[in-house]
N, C-alpha and C positions, 0 to 999 in steps of 0.2 A: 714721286715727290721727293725731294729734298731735307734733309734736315732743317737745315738753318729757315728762317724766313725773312725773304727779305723784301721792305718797305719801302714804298715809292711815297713821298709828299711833297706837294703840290706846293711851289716856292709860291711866294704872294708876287701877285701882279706887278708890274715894274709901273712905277707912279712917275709921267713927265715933271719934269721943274722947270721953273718960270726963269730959272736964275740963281738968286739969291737963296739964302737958307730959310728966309721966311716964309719967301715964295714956295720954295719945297713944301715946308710944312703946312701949307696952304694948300698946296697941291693933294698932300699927302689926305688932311681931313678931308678934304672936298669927294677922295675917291672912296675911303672907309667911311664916311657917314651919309652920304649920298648916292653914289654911282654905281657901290656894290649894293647897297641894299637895292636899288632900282633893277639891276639887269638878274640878280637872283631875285626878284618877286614879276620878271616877265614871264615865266612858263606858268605860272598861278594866274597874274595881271592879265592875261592874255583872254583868260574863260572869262573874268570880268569887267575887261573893256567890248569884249565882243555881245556878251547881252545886253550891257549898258546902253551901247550904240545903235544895236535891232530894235530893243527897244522906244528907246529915244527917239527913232527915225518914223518907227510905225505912230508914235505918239503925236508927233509935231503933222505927219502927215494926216491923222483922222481929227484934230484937234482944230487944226490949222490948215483946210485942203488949198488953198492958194497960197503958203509959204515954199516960194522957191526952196531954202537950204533943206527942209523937211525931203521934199522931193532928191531933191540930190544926194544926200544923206540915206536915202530908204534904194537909190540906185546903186549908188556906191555900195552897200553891205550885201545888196544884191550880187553884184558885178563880183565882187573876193568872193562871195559866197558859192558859186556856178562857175567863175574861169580856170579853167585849164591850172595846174600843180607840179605837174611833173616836170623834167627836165635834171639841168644840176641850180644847184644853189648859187646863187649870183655873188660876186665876191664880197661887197660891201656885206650882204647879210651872212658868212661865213666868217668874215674877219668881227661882228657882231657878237654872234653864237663861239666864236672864240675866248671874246673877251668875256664874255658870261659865264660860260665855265672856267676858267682861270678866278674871278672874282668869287663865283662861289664858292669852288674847292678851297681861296683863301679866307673867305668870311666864315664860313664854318671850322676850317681845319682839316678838312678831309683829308680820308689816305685811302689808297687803295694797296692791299698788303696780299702780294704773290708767293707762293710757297715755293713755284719750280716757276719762274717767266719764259725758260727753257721749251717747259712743254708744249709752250704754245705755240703755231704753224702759221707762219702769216697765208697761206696757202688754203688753209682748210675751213669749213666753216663751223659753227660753235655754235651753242645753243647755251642762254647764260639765265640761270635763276636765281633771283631773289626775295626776299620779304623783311619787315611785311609788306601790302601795300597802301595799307592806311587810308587817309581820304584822298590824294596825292600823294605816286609815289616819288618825292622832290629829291632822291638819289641817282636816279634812274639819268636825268639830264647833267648830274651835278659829274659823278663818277662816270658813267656806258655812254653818254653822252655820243655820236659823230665825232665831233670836236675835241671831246675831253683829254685834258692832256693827263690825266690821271691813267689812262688805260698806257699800259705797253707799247710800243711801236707795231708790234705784229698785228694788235688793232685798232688802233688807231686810224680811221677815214674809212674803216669797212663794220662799224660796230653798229645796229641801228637798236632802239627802244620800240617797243612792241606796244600802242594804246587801245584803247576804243576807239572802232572805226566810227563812231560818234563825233569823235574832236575831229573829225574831218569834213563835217558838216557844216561846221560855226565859219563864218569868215572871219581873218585875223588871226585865229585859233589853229585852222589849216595851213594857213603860210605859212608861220613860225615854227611849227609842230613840223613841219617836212623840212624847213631849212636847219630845225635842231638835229635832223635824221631822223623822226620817229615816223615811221610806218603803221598802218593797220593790220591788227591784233587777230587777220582772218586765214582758213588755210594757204590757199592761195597765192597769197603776200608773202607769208613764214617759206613756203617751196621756193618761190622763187628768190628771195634771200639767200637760203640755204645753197640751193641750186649753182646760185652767182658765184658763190665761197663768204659772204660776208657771215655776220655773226649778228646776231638777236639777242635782245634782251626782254623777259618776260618776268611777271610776277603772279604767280600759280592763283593765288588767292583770285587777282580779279578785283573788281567794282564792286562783287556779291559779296568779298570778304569783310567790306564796310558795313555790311547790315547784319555779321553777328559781334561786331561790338561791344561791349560791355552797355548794358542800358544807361546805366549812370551817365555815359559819355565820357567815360574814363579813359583818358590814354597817356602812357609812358613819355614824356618830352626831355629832350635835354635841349636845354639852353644855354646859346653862346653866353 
């Protein structure tokens, strides 16, 4: 390690203009009061539009058994639920998960602060912890992200986030979650990660670390 430590932040998103200076500034609100809060509450949004919609489907279907959209609706969740995931990430949904972590590393202020970026090997692979993991760990996408441009260049496009192989069950939940780069949290998965040279992100604690909690339901928040 290095003496000094030196800090990487995450410039703010570059906001198109219409033109004019008004139009900027139109621009500019439309993407800070809108656009970023939307695509930093998609890895949250994500777990609940996908029961909203299984739900809703199965509802309109036992409620309603001759309502076409019901039917189509309860196919559809089926169909994301069951096809095929793998491959690479399509570019539309890359340049997506792009712009999501650039918005939230600037709507928060994130930084990710390196002691030695020296010691890191784009060659080798990495095993990366951190905590806590609270009820969501909404770091884990913001900063280790695939995409995040917060990481170093040495890993950057090789970094993946380690979940419950549960969110790979949900449809919506599963797409997103794999074009964000997160993988399942199983031996298996971690080997062949490892194996490839890429780098992994985990958080020791887990899902179970949510159930010793403070009773109250106390927890530490800093707000923007």
């Amino acid at each position: 390690m290095t003496e000094g430590v030196a800090a990487k932040k995450q410039p703010a998103p570059a906001v198109a203009t219409t033109g004019g200076g008004g139009g900027g500034a139109l621009s500019h609100a439309l993407h800070e009061r809108v656009l970023a809060p939307l695509v930093c509450a998609s890895f949250v949004g994500a777990i609940l539009a996908s029961t909203l919609l299984c739900n809703a489907a199965v509802a309109a279907v036992l409620l309603w058994p001759r309502w076409a959209p019901g039917w189509t609706l309860l196919a559809l969740m089926a169909a994301l639920a069951l096809s095929p995931i793998g491959g690479d990430t399509p570019r539309w949904a890359a340049a997506y998960i792009s712009y999501a972590c650039r918005a939230a590393a600037g709507y928060f202020s994130a930084t990710l602060v390196l002691e030695d970026e020296g010691a890191i090997a784009a060659d080798r692979p990495y095993i990366i912890a951190l905590e806590p993991h609270s009820a969501l760990p909404t770091g884990v996408p913001v900063a280790f992200g695939t995409y995040s441009a917060l990481l170093p260049p040495s890993l950057q496009g090789r970094t993946h986030g380690l979940v419950s192989s549960v969110c790979f069950k949900f449809p919506i939940v599963r797409q997103l979650y794999r074009w964000w780069g997160f993988r399942p949290i199983t031996k298996g998965s971690m080997r062949r990660l490892l194996a490839a040279g890429r780098a992994v992100v985990l958080v020791p604690g887990g899902v179970q670390e949510c159930l010793v909690m403070e009773h109250e339901g106390v927890e530490v928040a800093f707000l923007r």
